[in-house]
Backbone bond lengths (Angstrom), bond angles and torsions (degrees), N, CA, C in turn:
res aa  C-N    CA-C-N  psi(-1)  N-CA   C-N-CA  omega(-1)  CA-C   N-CA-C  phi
1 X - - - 1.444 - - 1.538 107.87 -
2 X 2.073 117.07 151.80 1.138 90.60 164.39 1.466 96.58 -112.79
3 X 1.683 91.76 -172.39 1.203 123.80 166.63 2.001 110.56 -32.96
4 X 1.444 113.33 -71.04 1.584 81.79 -170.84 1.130 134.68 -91.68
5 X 1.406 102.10 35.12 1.628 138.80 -163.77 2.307 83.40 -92.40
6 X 1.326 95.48 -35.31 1.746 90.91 -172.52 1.562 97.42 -73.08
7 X 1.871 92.61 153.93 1.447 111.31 171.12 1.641 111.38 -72.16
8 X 1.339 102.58 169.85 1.948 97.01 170.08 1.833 71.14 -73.18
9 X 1.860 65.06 -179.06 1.744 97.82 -151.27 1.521 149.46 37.15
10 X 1.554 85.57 -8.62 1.819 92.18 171.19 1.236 120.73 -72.14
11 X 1.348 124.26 148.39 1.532 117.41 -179.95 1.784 85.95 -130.24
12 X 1.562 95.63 168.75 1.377 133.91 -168.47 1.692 122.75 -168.67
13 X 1.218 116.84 168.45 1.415 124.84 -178.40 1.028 93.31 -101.16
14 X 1.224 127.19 135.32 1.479 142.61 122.19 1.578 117.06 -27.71
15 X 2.037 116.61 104.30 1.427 112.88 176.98 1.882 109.55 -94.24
16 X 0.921 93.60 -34.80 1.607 113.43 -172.15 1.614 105.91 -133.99
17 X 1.606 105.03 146.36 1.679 114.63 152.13 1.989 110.04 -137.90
18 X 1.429 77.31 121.02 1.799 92.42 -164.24 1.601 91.14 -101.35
19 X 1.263 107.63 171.79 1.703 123.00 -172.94 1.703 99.38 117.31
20 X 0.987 95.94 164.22 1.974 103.75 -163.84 2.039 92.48 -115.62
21 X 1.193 98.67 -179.38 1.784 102.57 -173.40 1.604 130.25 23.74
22 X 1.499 84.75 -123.69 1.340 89.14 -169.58 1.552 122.07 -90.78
23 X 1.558 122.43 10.45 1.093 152.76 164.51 1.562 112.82 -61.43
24 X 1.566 100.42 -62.76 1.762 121.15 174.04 1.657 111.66 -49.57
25 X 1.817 105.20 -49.88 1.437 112.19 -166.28 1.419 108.02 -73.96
26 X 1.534 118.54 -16.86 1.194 128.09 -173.11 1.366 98.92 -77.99
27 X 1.368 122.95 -45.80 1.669 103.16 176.44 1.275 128.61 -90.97
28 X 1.497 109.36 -12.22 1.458 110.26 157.36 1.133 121.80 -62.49
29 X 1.790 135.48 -27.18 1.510 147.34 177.41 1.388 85.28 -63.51
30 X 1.640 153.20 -54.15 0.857 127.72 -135.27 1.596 116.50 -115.60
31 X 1.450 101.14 14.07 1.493 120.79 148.18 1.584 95.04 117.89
32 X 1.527 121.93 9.09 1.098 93.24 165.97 1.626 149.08 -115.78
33 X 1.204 113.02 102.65 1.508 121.11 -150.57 1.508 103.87 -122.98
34 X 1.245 125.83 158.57 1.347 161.23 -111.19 2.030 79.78 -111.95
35 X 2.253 105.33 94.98 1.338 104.05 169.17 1.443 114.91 113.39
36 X 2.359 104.80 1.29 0.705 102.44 -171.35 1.939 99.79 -99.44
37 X 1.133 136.44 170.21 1.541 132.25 175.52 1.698 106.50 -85.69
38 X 1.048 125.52 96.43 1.722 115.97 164.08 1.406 108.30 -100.99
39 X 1.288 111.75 167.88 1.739 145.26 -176.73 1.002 142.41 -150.32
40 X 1.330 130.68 120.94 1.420 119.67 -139.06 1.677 88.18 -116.66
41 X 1.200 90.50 126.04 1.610 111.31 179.66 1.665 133.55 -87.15
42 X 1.374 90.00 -46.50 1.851 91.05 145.37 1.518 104.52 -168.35
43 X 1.083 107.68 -161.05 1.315 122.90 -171.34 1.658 119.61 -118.10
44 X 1.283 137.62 177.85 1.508 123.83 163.88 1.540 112.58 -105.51
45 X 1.323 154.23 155.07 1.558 139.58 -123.86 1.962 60.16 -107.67
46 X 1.156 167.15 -8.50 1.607 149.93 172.51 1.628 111.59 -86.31
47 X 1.648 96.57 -7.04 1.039 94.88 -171.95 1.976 136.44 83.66
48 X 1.318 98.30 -7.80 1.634 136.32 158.55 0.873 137.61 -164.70
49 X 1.326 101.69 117.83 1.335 128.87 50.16 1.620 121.43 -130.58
50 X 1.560 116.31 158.03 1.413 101.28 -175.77 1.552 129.08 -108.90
51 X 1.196 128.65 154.47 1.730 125.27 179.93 0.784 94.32 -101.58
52 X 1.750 112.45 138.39 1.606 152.53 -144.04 1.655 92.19 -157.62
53 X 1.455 88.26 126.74 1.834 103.12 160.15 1.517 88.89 -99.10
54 X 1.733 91.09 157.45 1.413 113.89 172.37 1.431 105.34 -179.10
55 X 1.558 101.67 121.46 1.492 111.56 179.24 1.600 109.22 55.59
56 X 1.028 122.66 53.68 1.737 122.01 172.56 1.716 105.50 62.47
57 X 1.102 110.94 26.84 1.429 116.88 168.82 1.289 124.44 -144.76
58 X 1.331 120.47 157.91 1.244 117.02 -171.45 2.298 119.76 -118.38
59 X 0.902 111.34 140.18 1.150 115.32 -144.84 1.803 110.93 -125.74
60 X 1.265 131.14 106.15 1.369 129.62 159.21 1.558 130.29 -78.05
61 X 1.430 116.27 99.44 1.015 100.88 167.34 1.459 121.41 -142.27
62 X 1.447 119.53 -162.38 1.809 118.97 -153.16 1.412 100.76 -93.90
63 X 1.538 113.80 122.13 1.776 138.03 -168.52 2.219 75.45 -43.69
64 X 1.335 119.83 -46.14 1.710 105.78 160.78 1.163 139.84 7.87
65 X 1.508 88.83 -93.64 1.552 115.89 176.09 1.446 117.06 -53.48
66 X 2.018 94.05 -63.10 1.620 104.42 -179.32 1.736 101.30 -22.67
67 X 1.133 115.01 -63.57 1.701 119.19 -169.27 1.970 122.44 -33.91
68 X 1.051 93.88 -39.04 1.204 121.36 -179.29 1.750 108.53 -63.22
69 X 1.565 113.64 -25.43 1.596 115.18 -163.32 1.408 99.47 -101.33
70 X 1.427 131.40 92.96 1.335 111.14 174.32 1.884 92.76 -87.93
71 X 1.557 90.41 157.41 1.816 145.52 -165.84 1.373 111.48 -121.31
72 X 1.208 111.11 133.51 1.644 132.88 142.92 1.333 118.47 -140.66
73 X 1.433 94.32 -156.20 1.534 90.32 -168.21 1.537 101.99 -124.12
74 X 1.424 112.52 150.34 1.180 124.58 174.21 1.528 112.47 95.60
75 X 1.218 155.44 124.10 1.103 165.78 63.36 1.955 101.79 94.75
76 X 1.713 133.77 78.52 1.367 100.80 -160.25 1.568 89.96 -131.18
């Protein structure tokens, strides 16, 4: 599953982050890597873009990207 596949308030692990260059490094810079817990906090009423906790922070980005982060559950 990905990322904006989650409801607000659901949380999940981060299994994978797909996207090529400097796209990929851009969301790995911003903490999100493969084991970390994110949460999606709400949504925009278009539906993009969405707010994501991650690591005690909170995060906007493009319903896009979200696609790119596959999720499960549990700690891997």
């Amino acid at each position: 599953m990905t990322l904006d596949k989650l409801a607000v308030g659901g949380s999940a692990y981060v299994t994978k982050v797909g996207g090529e260059g400097n796209l990929r490094l851009r969301l790995l810079d911003m903490g999100i890597i493969p084991g970390t817990k994110i949460s999606v906090i709400k949504v925009a009423p278009l539906g993009d873009p969405i707010e994501i906790r991650v690591r005690e922070y909170e995060l906007t980005i493009r319903l896009e990207d979200a696609q790119l982060i596959e999720i499960g559950e549990g700690n891997k």
